[in-house]
C-alpha positions in Angstrom: 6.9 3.5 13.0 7.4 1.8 9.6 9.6 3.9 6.9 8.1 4.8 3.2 10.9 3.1 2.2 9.9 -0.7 4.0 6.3 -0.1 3.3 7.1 0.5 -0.7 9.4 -2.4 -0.4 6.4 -4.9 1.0 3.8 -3.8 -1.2 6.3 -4.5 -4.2 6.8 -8.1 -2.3 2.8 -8.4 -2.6 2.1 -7.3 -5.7 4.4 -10.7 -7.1 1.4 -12.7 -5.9 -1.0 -10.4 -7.1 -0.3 -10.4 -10.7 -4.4 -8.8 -11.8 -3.1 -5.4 -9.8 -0.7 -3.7 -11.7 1.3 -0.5 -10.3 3.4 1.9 -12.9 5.6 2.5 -12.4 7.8 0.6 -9.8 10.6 2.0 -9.1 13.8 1.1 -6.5 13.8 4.9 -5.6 12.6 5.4 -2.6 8.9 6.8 -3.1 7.8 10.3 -2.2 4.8 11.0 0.2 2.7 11.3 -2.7 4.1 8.4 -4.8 3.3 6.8 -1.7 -0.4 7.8 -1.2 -0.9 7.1 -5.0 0.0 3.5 -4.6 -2.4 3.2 -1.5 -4.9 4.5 -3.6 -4.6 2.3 -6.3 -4.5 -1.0 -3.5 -7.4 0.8 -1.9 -9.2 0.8 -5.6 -8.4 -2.9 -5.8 -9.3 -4.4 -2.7 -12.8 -2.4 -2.7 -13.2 -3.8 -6.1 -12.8 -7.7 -4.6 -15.9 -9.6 -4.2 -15.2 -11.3 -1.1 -18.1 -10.9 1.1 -15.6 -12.3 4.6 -12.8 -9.9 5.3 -9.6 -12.3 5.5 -6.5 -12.0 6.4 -5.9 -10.1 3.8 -2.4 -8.8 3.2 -3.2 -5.8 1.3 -5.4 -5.1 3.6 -2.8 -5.0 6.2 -0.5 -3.0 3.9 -3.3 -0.3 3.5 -3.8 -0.5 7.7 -0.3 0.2 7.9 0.0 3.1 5.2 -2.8 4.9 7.1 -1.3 5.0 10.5 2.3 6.1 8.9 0.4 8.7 6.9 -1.4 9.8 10.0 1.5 9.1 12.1 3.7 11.7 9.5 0.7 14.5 10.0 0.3 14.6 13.3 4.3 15.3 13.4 4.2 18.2 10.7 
C-alpha cells in the first residue's frame, strides 16, 4: 500500500509537466486525508475536463487509480 506521503509527492512530480492544472497550495507537509482527497478531486476535475476521446496511458490517471484504492484501502481498515 502506497503512503499519503509518496502519493502527494508523485502528484507534485506530475503536476511539473502539467503546467494548465494548478494545485494551491503545495505544500512539503505531509497532506491530511482530506488535503489528500481535495487534490484527487481537483485531478479528477481535470482529467474529465480533457478532450481526449482514447484513454492513454495517462499518468494522472494512474495517480487517481492509485488514490482510490489507498482511500479505499484506509476505510476498509477504520
Amino acid at each position: 500500500m502506497k503512503s499519503p506521503q509518496k502519493l502527494q509527492q508523485k502528484l507534485v512530480g506530475l503536476l511539473k509537466h502539467v503546467p494548465t492544472l494548478k494545485l494551491s497550495p503545495l505544500t512539503t507537509a505531509p497532506w491530511s486525508e482530506l488535503e489528500l482527497k481535495e487534490a484527487a478531486w481537483v485531478v479528477q476535475d481535470y482529467v474529465n475536463g480533457r478532450k481526449d476521446v482514447i484513454e492513454t496511458d495517462d499518468p494522472l490517471r494512474e495517480w487517481l487509480d492509485e488514490v482510490r484504492f489507498y482511500l479505499a484501502d484506509l476505510k476498509s481498515r477504520q
